[in-house]
C-alpha positions as CSV (number, residue, x, y, z in Angstrom):
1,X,-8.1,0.5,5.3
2,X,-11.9,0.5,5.9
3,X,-14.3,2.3,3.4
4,X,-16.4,3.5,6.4
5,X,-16.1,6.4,7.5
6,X,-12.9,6.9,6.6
7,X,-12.3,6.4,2.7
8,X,-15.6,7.6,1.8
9,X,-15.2,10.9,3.6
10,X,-11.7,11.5,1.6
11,X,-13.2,10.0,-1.8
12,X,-15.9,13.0,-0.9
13,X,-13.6,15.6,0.0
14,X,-11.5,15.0,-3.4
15,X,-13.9,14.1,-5.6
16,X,-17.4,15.5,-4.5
17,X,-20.2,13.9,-6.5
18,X,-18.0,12.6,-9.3
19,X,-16.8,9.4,-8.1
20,X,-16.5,7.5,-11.4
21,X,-14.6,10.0,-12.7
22,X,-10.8,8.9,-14.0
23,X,-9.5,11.9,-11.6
24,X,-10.9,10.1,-8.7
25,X,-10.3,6.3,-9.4
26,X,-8.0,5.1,-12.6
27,X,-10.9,2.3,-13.0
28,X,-13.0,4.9,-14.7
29,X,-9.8,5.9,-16.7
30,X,-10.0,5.0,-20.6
31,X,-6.7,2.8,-21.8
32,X,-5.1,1.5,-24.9
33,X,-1.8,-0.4,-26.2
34,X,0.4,3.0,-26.0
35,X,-0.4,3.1,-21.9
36,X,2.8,2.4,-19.9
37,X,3.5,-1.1,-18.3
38,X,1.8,-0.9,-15.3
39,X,2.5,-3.3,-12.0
40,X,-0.2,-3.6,-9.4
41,X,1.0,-5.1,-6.5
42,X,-1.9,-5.7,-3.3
43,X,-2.5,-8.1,-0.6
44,X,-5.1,-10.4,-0.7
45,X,-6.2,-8.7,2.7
46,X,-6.8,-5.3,1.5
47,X,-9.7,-3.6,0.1
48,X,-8.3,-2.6,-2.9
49,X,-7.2,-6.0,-4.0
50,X,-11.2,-6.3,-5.8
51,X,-10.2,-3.3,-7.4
52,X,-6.9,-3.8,-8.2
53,X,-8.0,-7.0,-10.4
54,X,-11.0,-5.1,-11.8
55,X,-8.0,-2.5,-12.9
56,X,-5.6,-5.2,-14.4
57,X,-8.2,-6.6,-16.9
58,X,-9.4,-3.2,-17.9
59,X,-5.7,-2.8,-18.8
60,X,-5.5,-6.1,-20.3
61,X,-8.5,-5.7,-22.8
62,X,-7.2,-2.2,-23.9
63,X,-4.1,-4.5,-25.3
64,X,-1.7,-2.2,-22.7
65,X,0.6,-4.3,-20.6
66,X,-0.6,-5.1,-17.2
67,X,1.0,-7.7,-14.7
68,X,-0.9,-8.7,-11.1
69,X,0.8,-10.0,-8.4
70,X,-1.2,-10.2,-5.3
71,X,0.4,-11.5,-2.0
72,X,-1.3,-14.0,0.4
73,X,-2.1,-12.4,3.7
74,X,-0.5,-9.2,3.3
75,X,-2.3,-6.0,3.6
76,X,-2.6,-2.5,1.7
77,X,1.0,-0.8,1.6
78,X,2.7,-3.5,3.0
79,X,6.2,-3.5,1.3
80,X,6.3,0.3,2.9
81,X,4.5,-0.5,5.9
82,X,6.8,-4.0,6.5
83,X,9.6,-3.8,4.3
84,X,11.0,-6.4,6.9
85,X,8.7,-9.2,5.6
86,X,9.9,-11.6,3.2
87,X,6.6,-11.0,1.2
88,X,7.9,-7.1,1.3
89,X,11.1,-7.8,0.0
90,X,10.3,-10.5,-2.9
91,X,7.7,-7.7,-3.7
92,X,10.8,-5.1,-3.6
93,X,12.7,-7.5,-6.0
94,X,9.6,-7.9,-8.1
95,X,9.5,-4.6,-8.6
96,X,13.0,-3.7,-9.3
97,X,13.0,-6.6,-11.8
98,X,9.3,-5.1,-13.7
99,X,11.6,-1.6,-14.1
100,X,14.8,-3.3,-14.8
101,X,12.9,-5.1,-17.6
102,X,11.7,-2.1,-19.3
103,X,14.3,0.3,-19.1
């Protein structure tokens, strides 16, 4: 994923003007304890892995549950893109294991 043109053209077309608004990105979203357990899962090659920890420790200082796991290498989407890789499948497991947890 590249921010220019491509994601800035869509973040336009869906959001307009209003780019900090929680309906566009969940960064501008306000949290507390009673949110869900959330699991972000990102590459350490992608562009959303900035935002991704800027999203984790908004969650972690509204006391909700947050957990980051961020894969060397790997790249946006890339248990769906490569669900060959062993990084995909540990991230597969690490998922299953987050919902197993809670349920």
């Amino acid at each position: 994923l590249q921010y220019e043109p491509g994601l800035r053209v869509c973040a336009q077309a869906y959001a307009g003007n209003r780019l900090d608004s929680p309906d566009a990105s969940p960064l501008f979203a306000d949290y507390d304890h009673a949110y869900p357990p959330c699991l972000i899962l990102c590459g350490s090659c992608e562009i959303l892995l900035s935002d991704s920890r800027r999203l984790h420790e908004k969650l972690k200082t509204a006391n909700a549950e947050s957990a980051l796991e961020v894969y060397k290498g790997m790249f946006h989407s890339f248990p769906i893109l490569a669900p060959d890789l062993p990084e995909s499948e540990y991230a597969m497991r690490s998922m299953k294991a987050f919902l197993d947890s809670r349920s």
